[in-house]
C-alpha positions in Angstrom: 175.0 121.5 -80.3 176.0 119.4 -77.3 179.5 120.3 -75.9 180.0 117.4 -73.2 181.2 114.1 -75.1 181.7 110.7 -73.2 185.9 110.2 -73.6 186.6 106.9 -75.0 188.4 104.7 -72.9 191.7 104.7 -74.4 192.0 108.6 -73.6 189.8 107.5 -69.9 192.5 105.4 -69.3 195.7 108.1 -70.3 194.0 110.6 -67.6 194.0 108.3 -65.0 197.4 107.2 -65.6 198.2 111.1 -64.7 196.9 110.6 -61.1 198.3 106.9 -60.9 201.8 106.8 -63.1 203.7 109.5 -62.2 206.8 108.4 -62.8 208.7 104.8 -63.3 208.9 104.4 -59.4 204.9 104.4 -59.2 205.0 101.6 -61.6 206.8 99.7 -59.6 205.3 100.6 -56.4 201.8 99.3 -58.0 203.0 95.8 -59.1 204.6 95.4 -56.0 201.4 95.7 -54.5 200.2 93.5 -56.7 203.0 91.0 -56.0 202.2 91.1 -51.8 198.7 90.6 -52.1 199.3 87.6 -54.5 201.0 86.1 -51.4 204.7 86.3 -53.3 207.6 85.1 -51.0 209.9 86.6 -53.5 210.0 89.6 -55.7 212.7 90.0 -58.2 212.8 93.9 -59.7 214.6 94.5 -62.6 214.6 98.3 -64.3 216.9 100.1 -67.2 217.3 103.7 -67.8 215.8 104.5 -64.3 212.7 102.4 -65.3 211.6 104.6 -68.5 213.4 102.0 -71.2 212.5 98.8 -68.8 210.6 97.6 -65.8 210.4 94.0 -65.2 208.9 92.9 -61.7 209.2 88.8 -61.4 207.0 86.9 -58.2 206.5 83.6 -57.1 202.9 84.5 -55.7 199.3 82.9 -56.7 199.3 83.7 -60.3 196.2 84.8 -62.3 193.6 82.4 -64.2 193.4 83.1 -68.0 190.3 85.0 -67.8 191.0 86.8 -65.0 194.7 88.1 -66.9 192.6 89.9 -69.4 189.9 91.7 -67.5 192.9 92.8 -65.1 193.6 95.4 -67.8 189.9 96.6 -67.7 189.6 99.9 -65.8 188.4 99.5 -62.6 188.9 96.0 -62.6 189.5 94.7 -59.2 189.6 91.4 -56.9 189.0 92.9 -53.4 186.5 94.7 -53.3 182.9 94.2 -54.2 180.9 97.3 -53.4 181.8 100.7 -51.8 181.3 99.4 -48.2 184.2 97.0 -48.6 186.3 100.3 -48.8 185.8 100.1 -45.1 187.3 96.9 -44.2 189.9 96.6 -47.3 193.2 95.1 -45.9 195.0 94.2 -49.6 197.3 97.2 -50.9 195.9 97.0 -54.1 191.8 97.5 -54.6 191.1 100.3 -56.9 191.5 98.0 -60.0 193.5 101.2 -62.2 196.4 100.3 -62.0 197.0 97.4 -64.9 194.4 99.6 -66.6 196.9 102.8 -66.5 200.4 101.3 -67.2 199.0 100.0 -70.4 197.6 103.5 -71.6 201.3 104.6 -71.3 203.7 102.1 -72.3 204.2 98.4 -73.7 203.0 96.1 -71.1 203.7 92.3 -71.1 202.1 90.1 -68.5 203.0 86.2 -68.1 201.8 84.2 -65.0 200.4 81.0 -64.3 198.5 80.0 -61.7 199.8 77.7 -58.9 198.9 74.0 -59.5 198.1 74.5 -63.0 200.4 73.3 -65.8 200.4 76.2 -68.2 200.8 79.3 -68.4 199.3 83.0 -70.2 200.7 85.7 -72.1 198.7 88.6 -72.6 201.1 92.3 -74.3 199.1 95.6 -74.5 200.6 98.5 -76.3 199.1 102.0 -76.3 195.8 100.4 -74.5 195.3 98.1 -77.6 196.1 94.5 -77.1 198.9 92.9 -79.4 198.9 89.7 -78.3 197.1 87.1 -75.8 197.5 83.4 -75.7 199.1 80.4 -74.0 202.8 80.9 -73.0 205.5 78.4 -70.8 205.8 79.9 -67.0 206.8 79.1 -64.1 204.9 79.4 -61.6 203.2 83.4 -60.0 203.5 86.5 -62.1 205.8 88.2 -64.2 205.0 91.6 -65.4 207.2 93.8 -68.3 206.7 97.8 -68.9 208.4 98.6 -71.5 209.2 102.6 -73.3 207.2 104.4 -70.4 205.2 107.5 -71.9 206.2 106.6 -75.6 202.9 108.2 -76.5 202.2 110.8 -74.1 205.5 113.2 -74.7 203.9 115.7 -72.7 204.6 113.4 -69.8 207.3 112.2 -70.9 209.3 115.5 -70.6 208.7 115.8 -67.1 211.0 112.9 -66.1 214.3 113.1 -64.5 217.7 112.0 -65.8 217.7 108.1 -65.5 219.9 108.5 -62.1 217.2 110.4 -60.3 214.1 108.2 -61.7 216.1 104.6 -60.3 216.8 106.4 -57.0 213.0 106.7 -56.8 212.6 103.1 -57.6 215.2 102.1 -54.8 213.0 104.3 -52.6 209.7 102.3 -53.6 211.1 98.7 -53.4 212.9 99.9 -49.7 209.3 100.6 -48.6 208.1 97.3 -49.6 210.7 95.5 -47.9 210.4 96.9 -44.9 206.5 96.8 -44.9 207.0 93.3 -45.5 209.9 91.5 -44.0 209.0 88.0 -44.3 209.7 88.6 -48.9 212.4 89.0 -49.8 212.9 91.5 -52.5 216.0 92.1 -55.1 216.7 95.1 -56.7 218.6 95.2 -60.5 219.7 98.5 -62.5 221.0 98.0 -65.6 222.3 94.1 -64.7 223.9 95.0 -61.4 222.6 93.8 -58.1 221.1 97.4 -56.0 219.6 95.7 -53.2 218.8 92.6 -51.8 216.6 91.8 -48.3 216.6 87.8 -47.1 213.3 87.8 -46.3 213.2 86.3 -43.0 210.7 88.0 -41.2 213.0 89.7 -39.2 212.9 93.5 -39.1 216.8 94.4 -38.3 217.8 91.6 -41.0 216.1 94.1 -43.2 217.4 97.2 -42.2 221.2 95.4 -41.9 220.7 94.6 -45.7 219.3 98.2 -46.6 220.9 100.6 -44.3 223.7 98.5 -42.6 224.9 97.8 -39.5 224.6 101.1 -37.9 220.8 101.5 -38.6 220.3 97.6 -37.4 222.9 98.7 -34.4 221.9 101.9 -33.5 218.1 101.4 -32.9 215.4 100.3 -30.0 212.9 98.3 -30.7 208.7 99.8 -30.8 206.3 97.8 -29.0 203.2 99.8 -27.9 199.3 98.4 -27.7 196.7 101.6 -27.0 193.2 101.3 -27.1 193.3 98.5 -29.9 196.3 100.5 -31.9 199.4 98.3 -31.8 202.2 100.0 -32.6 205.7 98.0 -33.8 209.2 98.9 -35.7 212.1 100.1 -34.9 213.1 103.8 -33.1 217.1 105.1 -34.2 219.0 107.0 -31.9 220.6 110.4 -32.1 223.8 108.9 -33.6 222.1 108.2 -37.3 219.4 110.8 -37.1 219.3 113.2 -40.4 218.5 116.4 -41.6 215.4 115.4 -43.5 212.7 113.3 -43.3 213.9 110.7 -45.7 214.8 108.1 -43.4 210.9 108.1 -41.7 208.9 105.0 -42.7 205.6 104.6 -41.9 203.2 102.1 -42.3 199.3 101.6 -41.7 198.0 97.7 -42.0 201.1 97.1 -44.1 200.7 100.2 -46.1 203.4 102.7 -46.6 201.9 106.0 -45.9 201.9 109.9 -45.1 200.2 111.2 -42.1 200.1 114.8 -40.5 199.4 113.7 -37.1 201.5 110.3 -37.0 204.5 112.8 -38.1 204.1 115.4 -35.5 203.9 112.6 -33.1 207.4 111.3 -33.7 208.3 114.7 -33.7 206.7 115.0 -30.2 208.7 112.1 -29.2 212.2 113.1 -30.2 211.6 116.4 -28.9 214.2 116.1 -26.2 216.7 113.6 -27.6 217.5 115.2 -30.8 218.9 118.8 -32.2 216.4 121.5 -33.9 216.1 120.4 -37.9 217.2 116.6 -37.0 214.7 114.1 -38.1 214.8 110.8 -36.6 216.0 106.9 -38.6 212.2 105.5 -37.6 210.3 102.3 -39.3 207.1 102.6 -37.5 204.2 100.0 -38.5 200.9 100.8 -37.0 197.8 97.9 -37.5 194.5 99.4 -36.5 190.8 98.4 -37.5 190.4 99.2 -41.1 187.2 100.5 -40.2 189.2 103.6 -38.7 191.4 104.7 -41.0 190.2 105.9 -44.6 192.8 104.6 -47.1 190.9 106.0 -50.3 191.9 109.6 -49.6 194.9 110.1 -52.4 194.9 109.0 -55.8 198.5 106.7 -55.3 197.0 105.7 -51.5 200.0 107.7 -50.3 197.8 109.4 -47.5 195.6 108.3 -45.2 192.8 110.2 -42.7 192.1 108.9 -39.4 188.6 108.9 -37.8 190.3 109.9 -34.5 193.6 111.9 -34.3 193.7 112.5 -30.7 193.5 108.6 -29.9 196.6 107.8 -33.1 199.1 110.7 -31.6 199.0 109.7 -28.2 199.3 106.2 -29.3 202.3 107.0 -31.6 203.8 109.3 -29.1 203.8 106.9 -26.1 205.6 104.5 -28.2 208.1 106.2 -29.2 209.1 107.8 -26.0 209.2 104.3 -24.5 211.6 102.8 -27.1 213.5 105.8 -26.9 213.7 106.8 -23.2 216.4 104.3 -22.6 220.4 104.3 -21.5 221.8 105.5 -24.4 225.9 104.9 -25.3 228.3 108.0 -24.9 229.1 109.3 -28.4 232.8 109.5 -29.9 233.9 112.9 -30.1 233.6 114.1 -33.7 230.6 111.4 -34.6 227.7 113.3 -36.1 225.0 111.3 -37.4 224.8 113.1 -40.2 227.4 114.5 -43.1 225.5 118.0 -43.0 225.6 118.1 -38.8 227.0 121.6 -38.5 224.9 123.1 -35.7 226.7 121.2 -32.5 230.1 122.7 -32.3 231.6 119.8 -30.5 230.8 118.3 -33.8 232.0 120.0 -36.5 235.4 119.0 -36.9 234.7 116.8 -40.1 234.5 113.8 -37.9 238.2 113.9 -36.5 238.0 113.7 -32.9 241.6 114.5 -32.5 240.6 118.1 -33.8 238.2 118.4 -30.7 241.3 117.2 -28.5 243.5 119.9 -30.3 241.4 122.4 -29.2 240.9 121.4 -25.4 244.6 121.6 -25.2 245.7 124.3 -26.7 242.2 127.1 -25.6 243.1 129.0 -22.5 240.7 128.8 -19.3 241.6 125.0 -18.2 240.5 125.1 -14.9 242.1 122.0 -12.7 241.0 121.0 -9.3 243.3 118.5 -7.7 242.6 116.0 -5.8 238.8 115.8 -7.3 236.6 112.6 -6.7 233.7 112.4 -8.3 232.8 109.6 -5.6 234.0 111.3 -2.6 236.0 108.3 -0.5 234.0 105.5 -2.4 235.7 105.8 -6.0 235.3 102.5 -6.2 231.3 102.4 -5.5 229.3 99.7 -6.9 225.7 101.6 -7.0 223.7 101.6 -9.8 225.9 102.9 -13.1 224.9 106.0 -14.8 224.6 105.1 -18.2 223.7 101.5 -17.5 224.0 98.7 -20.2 224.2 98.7 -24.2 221.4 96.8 -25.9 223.6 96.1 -29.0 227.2 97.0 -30.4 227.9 99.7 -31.0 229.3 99.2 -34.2 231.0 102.4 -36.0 230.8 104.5 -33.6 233.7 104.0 -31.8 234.1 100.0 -32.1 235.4 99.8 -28.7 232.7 98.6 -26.5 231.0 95.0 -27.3 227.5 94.0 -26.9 226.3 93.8 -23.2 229.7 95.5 -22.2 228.8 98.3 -19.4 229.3 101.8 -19.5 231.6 103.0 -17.2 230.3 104.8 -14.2 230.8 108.5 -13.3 232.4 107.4 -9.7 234.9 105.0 -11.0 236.6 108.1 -13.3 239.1 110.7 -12.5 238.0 114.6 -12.4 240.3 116.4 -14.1 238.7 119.8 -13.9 236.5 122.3 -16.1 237.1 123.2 -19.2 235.9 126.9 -20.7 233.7 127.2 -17.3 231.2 124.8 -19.7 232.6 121.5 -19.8 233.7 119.0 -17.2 236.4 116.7 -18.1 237.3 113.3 -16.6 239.3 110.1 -17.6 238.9 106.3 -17.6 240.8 103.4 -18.7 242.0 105.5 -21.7 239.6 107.8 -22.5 238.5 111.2 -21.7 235.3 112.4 -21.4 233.6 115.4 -21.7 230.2 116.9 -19.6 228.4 119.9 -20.9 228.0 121.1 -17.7 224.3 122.9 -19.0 223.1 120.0 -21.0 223.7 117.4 -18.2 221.7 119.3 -15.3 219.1 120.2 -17.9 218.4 116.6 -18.6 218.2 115.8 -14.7 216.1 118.6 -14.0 213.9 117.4 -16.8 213.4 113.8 -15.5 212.8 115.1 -11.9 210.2 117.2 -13.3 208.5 114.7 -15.1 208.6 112.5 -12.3 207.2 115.1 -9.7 204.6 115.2 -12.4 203.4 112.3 -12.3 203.0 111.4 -8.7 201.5 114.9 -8.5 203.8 116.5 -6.1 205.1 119.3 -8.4 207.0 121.4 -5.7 205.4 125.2 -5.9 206.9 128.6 -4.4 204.1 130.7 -3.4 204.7 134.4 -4.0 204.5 137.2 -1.3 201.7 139.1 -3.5 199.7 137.2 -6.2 199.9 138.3 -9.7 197.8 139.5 -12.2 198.6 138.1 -16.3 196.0 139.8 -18.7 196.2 137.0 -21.7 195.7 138.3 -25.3 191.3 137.9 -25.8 191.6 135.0 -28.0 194.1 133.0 -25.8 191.7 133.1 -22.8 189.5 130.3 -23.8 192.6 127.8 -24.2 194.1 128.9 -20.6 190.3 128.1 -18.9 190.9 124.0 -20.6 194.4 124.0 -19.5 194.3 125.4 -15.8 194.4 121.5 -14.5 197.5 121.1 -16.3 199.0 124.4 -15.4 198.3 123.9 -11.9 199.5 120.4 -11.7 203.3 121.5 -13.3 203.4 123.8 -10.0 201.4 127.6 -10.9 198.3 128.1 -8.4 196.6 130.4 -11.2 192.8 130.7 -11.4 190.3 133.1 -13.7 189.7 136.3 -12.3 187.4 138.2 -13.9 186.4 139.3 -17.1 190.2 138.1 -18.8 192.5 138.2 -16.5 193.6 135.4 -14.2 195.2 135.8 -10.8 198.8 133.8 -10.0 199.3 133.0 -6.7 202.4 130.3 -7.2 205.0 129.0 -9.3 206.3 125.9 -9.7 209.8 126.1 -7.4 212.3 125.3 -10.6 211.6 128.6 -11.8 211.3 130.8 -8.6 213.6 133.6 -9.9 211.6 133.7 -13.3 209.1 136.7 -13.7 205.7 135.4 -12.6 203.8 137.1 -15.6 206.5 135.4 -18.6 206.5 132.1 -16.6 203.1 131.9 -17.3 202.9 133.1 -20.2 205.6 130.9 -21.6 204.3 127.6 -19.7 200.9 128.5 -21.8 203.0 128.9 -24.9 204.6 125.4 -24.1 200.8 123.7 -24.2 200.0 126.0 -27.4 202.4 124.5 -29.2 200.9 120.8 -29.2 197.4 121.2 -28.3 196.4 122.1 -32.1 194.2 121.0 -34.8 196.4 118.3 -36.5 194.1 119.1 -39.6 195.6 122.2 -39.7 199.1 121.0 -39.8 199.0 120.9 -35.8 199.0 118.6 -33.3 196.5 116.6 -31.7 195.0 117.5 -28.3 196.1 114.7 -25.7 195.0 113.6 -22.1 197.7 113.4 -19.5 195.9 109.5 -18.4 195.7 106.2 -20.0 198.3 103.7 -21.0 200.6 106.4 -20.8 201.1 105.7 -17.4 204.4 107.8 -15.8 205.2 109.0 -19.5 203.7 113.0 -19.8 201.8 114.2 -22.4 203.5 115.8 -25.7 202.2 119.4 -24.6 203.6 118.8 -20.9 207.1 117.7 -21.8 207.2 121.2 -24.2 206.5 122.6 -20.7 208.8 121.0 -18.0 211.4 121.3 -20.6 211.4 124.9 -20.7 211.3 125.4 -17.0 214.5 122.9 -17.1 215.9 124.5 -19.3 215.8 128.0 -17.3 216.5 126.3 -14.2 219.5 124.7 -15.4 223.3 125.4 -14.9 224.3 128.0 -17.2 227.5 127.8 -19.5 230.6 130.2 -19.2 230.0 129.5 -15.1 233.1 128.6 -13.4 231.5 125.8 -10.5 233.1 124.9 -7.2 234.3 121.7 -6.8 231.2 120.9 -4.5 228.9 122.1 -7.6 230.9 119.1 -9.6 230.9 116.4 -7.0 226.9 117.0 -7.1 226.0 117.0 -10.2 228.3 114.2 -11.2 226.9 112.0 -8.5 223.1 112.8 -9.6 224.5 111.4 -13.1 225.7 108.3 -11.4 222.3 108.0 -10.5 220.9 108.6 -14.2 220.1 106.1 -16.4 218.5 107.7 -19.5 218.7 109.6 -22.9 222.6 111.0 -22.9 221.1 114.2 -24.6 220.0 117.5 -23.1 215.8 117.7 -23.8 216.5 119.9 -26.8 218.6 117.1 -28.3 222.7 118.1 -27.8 224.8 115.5 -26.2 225.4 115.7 -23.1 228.4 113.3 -22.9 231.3 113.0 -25.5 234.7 110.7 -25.3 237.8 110.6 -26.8 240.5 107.6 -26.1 244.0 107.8 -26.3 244.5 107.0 -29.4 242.9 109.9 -30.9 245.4 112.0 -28.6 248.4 109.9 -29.5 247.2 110.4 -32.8 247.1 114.2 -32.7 251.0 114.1 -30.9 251.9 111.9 -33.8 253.0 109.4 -31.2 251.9 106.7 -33.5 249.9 106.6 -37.4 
């Protein structure tokens, strides 16, 4: 007796609704779809009980011709595709043709739409997978579609959903994605009758984010706008200030299409490297349009993942950029602002936001050092060079509210030194508000540039040592050092094979002079090791140090130049001399960058009188 049976279609259909309705937020994420590549202007979502009791999602796009609105509901029913080479060059969001097909297995589904120019409408209600009604029905024109009692006959499924709270925050996520894949729709958002979200739908990108993240996310941003090798790369980059502890707040999007990537995600990592704190994930919309014919979009059963035919050429796309929307003058940071409710690693930070408890502290710790007398411009306090922390972009908004749009930073030379503070921090006032160096953080982040700029003209500055040394790798690392000697000896080492699997060291590069020959090298290989892997294997994706890049350094490098900046760098709990300060305040009058240290701690903080007046009780 034969044990394989053909499934009827009914039960066909309730399996594939497993892979493609997971829960009320893929619903809703598939009509949208639907909605965009109708050409809708406007998408009205409505849901109840998180989407399981109700889902209604309302367009204004092309509508659907009578026939056409009841083979929709066939499975694999589709409109754009035709045969499996069209999988290649498929731009719509929608193309599999389950979708329709699924919902109904699962729930009661009402569809009404009429066509545009036509003078009636259709009504077609499905319940179960069997149709209950289908006839002529008053519309207005584009598409209307009703999901009603989600998994009413599937209670297996049904048990695995969230309380109605958690299922409507995964709606909210689904419709955010839209709108910002699409700015030029606007989209509104109902729960149970009351208004969730709303985007105007104006084509403009901050717009968007103002109306879903306000003002600080439109505020606190830099524009993306990268072309590489026929990848153009747009969106929008957020600085430290609004930079989280998970990766919600990372969008990305692949010819329109919201999507997860391995390699596109390490990239950004890459990037933010050395502007933001270990376990900090940066605010990031990132919209990537590349030939269809290069990306694989029928990888994952929701089209949440997508495979690239060539990593290499997407990461250093990705990662050049973001470190060119990002590698900009940057405003000082209020003392106490975190980004982030759960910051709790930066101790200058964790006073719950209350910068007067970061004043408390300066003023009553022991070890206030004062120098009298100190300029941090020498006779010229009044310089006009270039400023240090050059000119905002856009308002700062909450972060301090003090400075407006194209208002300048004030300049290191134009405050007074007021001495160190714990041997770590330099303090200095200006027109009402103190502010505070890491002493460590700052000449790391000058060394940095200056490395990466020696870098890139080639004249890496090398110390040759009085007897070459010998480093005997581990066997299996021997192969990576032979591809990577060009880069190695570029940053500054003069290291070639010698022998068998040893290589010979003959110089270092001059920042790290005092460092151990053998751990400089091993850790300057470690640096490359650490980007130059498989981005298959949850890695990173080998890069060339040319291109479009031009001055901007390879992922693997900056892990590199960072670390010898890092160890080159003015230590903490070091008392300087006065000269010391003088010199590395006027290299940051000088800098116009990043106001982080390359591992991503501010270097800069401020607090104004207020806070101080504040703390005296001077005023409320």
């Amino acid at each position: 007796m034969s044990k394989i049976i053909l499934l009827d279609e009914n039960t066909a259909n309730k399996i594939a609704a497993g892979e493609v309705v997971e829960r009320p937020a893929s619903i809703v994420k598939e009509l949208l779809e639907n909605s965009l590549d109708a050409g809708a202007s406007v998408i009205d979502i409505e849901i109840k009980g998180g989407g399981i009791e109700y889902i209604r999602v309302t367009d204004n796009g092309s509508g659907i011709a009578q026939d056409d609105a009841e083979a929709a509901f066939e499975r694999h029913s589709t409109s754009k595709i035709r045969c499996a080479e069209d999988l290649e060059t498929v731009m719509t969001m929608g193309f599999r043709g389950e979708a329709l097909a699924s919902i109904a297995a699962v729930s009661d589904i009402e569809l009404v739409t009429r066509q545009r120019g036509f003078d009636g409408g259709y009504r077609i209600n499905i319940r179960g997978g069997s149709t209950v009604f289908a006839g002529a029905a008053g519309s207005s024109e584009g598409t209307s579609v009703t999901v009603r009692e989600l998994f009413y006959n599937t209670p297996a499924r049904y048990k695995f959903l969230k309380k109605d709270a958690y299922e409507a925050g995964a709606v909210v996520e689904a419709v955010i994605s839209a709108a910002l894949s699409s700015v030029s729709v606007s989209f509104r958002l109902r729960n149970n009758g009351a208004q969730v979200l709303f985007t105007p739908g104006n084509g403009d990108l901050r717009s968007t984010l103002y109306s879903l993240f306000g003002k600080e996310a439109a505020t606190l941003s830099d524009d993306i706008s990268h072309v590489y090798e026929g990848i153009e790369i747009g969106g929008i980059a957020g600085r430290p200030e609004i930079a989280r502890s998970t990766r919600r707040n990372q969008y990305i999007f692949v010819n329109g299409r919201p999507i997860r990537n391995k390699t596109v995600t390490a990239a950004i990592d890459e990037a933010y490297r050395t502007i933001l704190m270990t376990k900090k994930y940066a605010f990031i919309v990132l919209k990537l349009e590349i030939s269809p014919s290069f990306v694989d979009v029928n990888v994952h059963p929701a089209k949440a993942e997508v495979r690239f035919s060539e990593n290499g050429k997407i990461f250093e796309a990705v990662y050049a950029a973001i470190v060119k929307a990002v590698n900009k003058a940057q405003d000082i940071r209020a003392a106490g602002r975190t980004g982030d409710a759960e910051d709790s690693e930066n101790p200058a930070l964790k006073y719950n936001g209350s910068a007067g408890a970061v004043a408390e502290d300066i003023l009553t710790q022991p070890g206030f050092t004062i120098y009298s007398g100190l300029s941090a411009a020498g006779n010229d306090a009044g310089s006009t060079e270039k400023a240090c922390f050059g000119s905002l972009d856009h308002n700062t908004s909450a972060v301090d509210g003090a400075i407006e749009a194209g208002a300048k930073r004030p300049r290191i030379s134009e405050m007074r030194v007021i001495g160190q503070l714990f041997a770590t921090f330099i303090l200095l006032e200006y027109v009402e508000t103190a502010y505070m160096i890491d002493q460590h953080a700052a000449h790391e982040r000058l060394l940095y540039e200056k490395l990466r700029k020696e870098y890139a003209s080639d004249a890496m500055s090398s110390q040759m040592l009085l007897e070459p040394v010998t480093y005997d790798p581990p066997v299996k690392d021997s192969g990576f050092i032979d591809e990577k000697l060009d880069i190695l000896n570029k940053a500054g080492f003069a290291a070639e094979h010698f022998g068998n699997n040893s290589y010979i060291i003959r110089s270092v590069p001059s920042a790290i002079a005092g460092e151990d020959p053998d751990n400089a090298f091993r850790d300057a290989v470690d640096a490359l090791r650490g980007v130059f892997r498989d981005p298959d294997n949850n890695g990173y994706a080998e890069n060339s140090q040319t291109g479009e890049m031009g001055t901007e350094i390879a992922a693997g490098t900056d892990l590199l130049l960072y670390g010898m900046a890092c160890k080159a760098a003015i230590k903490g709990n070091r008392l300087l001399h006065p000269d010391e300060i003088l010199h590395l305040l006027k290299d940051l009058d000088d800098y116009d960058g990043p106001l982080t240290c390359p591992h991503g701690r501010p270097l800069i903080m401020k607090a104004d009188k207020k806070t101080f007046e504040k703390l005296f009780k001077r005023i409320l």
